[in-house]
C-alpha positions as CSV (number, residue, x, y, z in Angstrom):
1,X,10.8,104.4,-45.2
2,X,14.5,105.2,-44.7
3,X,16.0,106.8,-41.9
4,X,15.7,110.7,-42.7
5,X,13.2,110.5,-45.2
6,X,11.2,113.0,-43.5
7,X,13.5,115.4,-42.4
8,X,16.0,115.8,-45.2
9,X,13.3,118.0,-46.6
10,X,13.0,119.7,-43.9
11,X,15.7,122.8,-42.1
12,X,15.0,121.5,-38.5
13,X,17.8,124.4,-37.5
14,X,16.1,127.1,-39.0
15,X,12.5,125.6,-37.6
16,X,14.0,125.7,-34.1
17,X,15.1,129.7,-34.8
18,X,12.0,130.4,-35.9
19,X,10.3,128.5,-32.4
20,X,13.1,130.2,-30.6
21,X,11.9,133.5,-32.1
22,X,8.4,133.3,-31.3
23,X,9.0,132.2,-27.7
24,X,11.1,135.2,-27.0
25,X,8.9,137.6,-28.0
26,X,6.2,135.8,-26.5
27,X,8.3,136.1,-23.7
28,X,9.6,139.8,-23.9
29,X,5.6,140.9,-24.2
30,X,4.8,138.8,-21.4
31,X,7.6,141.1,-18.9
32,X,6.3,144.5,-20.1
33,X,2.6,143.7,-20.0
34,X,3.5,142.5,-16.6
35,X,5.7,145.6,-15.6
36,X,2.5,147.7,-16.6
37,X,0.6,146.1,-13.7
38,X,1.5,148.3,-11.1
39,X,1.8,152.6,-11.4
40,X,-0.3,152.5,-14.4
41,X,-2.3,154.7,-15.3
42,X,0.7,157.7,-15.2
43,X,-0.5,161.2,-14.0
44,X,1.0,163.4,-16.6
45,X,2.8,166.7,-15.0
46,X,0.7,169.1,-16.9
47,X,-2.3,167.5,-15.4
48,X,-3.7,167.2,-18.8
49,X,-4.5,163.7,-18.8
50,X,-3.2,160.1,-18.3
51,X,-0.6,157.8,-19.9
52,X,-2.1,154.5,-19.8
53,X,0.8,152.1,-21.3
54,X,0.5,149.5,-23.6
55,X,-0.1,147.0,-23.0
56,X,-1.6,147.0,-20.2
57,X,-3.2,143.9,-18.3
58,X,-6.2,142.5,-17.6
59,X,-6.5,143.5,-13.7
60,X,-5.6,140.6,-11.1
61,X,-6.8,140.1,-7.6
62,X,-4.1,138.9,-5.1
63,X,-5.5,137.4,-2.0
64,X,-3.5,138.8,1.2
65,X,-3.0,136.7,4.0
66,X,-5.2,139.1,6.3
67,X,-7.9,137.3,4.3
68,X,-8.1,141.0,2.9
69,X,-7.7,141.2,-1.3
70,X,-6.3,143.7,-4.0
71,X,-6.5,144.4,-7.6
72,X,-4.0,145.7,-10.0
73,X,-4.0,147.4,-11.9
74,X,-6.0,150.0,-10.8
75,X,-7.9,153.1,-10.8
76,X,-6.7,154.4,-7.0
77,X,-5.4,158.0,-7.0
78,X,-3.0,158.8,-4.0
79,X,-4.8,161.3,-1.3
80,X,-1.2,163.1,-0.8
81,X,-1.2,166.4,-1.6
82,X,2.3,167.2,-3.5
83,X,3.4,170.4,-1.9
84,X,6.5,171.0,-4.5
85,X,6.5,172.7,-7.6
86,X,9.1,172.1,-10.7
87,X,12.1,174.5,-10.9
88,X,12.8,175.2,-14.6
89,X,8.9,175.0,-17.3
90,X,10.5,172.3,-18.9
91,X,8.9,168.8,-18.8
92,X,10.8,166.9,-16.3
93,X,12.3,169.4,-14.9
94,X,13.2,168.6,-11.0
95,X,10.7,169.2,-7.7
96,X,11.2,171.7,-5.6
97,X,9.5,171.9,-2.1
98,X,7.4,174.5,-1.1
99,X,5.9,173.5,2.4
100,X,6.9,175.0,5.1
101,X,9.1,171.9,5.8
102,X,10.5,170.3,3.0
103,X,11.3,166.8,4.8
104,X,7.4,166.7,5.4
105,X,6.8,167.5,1.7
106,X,6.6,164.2,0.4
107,X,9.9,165.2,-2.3
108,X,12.7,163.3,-3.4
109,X,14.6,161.7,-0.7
110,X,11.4,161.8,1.6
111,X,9.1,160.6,-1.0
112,X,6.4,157.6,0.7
113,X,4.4,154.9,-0.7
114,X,1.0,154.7,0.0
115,X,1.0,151.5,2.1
116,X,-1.2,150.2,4.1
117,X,-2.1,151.9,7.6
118,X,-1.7,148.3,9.4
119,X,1.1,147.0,11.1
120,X,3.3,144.1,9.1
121,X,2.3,141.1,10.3
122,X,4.6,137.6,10.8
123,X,3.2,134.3,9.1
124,X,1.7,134.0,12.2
125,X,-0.4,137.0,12.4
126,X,1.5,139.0,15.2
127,X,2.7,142.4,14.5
128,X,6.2,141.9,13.1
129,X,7.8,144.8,14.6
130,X,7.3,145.6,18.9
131,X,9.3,147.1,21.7
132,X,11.6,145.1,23.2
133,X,9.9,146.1,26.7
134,X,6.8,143.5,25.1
135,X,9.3,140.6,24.5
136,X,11.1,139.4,27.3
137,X,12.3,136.2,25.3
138,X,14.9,138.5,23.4
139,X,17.2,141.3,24.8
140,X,20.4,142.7,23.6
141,X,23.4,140.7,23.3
142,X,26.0,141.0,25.9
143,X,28.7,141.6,22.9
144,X,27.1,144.8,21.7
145,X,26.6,148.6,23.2
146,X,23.2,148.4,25.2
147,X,21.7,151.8,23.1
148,X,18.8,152.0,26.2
149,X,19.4,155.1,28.2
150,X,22.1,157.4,26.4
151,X,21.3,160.6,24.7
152,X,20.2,160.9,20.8
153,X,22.6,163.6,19.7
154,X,21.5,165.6,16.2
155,X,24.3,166.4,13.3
156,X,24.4,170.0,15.3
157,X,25.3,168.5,18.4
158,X,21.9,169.2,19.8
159,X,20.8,166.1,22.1
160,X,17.2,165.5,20.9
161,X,16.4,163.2,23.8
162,X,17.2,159.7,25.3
163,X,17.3,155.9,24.0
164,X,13.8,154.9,25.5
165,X,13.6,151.2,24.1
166,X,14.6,149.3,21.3
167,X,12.2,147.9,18.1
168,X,12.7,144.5,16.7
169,X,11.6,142.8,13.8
170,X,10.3,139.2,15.6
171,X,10.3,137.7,12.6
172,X,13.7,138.3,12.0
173,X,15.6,138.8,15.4
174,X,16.8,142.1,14.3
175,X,16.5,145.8,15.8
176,X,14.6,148.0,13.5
177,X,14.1,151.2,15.4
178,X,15.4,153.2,18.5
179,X,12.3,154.7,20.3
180,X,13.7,158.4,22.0
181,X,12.4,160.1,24.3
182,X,12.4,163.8,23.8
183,X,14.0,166.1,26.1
184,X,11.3,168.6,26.5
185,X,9.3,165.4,27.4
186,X,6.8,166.2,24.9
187,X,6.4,162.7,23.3
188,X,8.8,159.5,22.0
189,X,9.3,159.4,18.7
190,X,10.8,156.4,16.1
191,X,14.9,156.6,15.0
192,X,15.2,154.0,12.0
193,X,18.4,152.3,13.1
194,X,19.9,152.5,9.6
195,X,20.3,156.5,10.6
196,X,21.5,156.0,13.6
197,X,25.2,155.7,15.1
198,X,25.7,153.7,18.4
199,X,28.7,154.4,20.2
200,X,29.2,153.8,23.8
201,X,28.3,157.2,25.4
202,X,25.7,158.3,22.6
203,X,23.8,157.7,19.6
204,X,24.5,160.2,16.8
205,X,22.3,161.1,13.8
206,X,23.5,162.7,10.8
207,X,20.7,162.8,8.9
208,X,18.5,165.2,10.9
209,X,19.1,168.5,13.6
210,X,18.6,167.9,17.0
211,X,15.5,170.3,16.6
212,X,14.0,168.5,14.2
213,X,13.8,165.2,15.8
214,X,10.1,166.9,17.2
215,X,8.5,167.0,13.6
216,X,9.2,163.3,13.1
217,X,6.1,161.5,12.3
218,X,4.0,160.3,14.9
219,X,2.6,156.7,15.2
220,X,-0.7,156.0,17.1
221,X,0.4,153.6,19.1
222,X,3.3,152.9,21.4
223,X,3.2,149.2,21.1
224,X,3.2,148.8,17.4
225,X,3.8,150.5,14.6
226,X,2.1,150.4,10.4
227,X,3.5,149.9,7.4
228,X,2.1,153.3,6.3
229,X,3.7,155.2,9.3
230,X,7.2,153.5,9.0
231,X,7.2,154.5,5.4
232,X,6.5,158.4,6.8
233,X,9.5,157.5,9.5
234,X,12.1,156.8,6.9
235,X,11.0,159.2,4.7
236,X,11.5,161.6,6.9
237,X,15.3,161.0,7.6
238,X,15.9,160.8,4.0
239,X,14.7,163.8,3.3
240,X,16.8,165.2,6.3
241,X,19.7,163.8,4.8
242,X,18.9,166.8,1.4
243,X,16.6,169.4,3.5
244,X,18.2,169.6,7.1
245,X,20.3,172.4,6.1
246,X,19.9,174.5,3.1
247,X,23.8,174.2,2.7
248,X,22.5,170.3,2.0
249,X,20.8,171.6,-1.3
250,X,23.9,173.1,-2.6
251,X,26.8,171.8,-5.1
252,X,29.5,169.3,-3.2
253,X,32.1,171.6,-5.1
């Protein structure tokens, strides 16, 4: 048989197109089955029913390293209780809050993820974030501003309270959260660094009032803190950077 004789019959091009073809679509409904996994099935607004996706996927079981496992997709509902209400009857229309504080209203900017009520844990089973006061092998360096001791000043110029420790991430080596101290003495509660700004004689927050720094989310414990209550932290602050101030709400012009 010559060379050829099989393929000159043959459009090898157009057979590769047509593999070509089939693989990317394979691949295309692979990635939106996939992105389906998770959130699915939707809660519509009207509470009428459910939008379930297609397609949707056959559920998988992930095995956490806690020896702990989880399925998805699922049939969970979240326990929080939405205290916001849409501001125009059309679908889609945005949320308003209607608690009596907004940045505790679980809307928008202070929106949380139902996490898990367990600390993050490093891939050797130690809580990934402590107080600095638990780990004597790290400290601050000696070329940055020492936060420990100066006042927490609010976007009013209220001082809130006092730098009481510092958080870190051990897995990392990186500060996640100031600990303050109120003023009144009431109680110490958590300051996501990202929101705060050191200088050398404070630490000023723009995000919240000094006032408000009271109604910040509590933790359980002083020595570590969960996944589910640093997702309330931040939330919190984000939603101060919208709901503060009702001037916040307005137009910029």
């Amino acid at each position: 048989m010559g060379t050829g004789a099989i393929t000159q019959y043959v459009d090898v091009a157009q057979l590769v197109l047509y593999a070509f073809w089939f693989f990317f679509f394979g691949l295309i409904y692979y990635l939106v089955r996939e992105g389906h996994r998770e959130g699915y099935p939707l809660e519509t607004e009207s509470g009428r029913g459910t939008i379930t996706g297609w397609p949707v996927p056959k559920p998988k079981t992930y095995l956490l390293h806690d020896g702990s496992e989880f399925s998805v997709p699922n049939d969970k509902v979240s326990m929080q209780k939405l205290a916001a209400e849409p501001t125009h009857a059309w679908a889609g229309a945005p949320l308003q809050p209607t608690g009596a504080n907004p940045m505790l209203d679980g809307v928008g900017p202070g929106a949380w993820a139902d996490r898990a009520d367990v600390p993050d844990l490093t891939s050797h089973h130690q809580p990934r974030l402590q107080p600095l006061r638990l780990q004597p092998d790290f400290d601050v360096s000696g070329k940055n501003r020492d936060p420990r001791g100066v006042p927490v000043i609010g976007d009013d110029g209220v001082v809130a309270g006092t730098v009481s420790d510092l958080w870190i991430d051990i897995g990392e080596a990186s500060f996640r959260y100031l600990e303050v101290a109120l003023t009144d003495g009431s109680r110490r509660v958590m300051l996501p660094i990202n929101f705060a700004r050191i200088k050398r004689d404070a630490v000023h927050v723009n995000a919240i009032l000094g006032h408000q720094f009271a109604q910040v989310p509590p933790i359980k414990r002083d020595d570590q803190i969960t996944m589910l209550e640093e997702e309330k932290v931040m939330a919190y602050y984000g939603a101060g950077l919208l709901y503060a101030e009702p001037s916040r709400t307005e137009p910029l012009i």
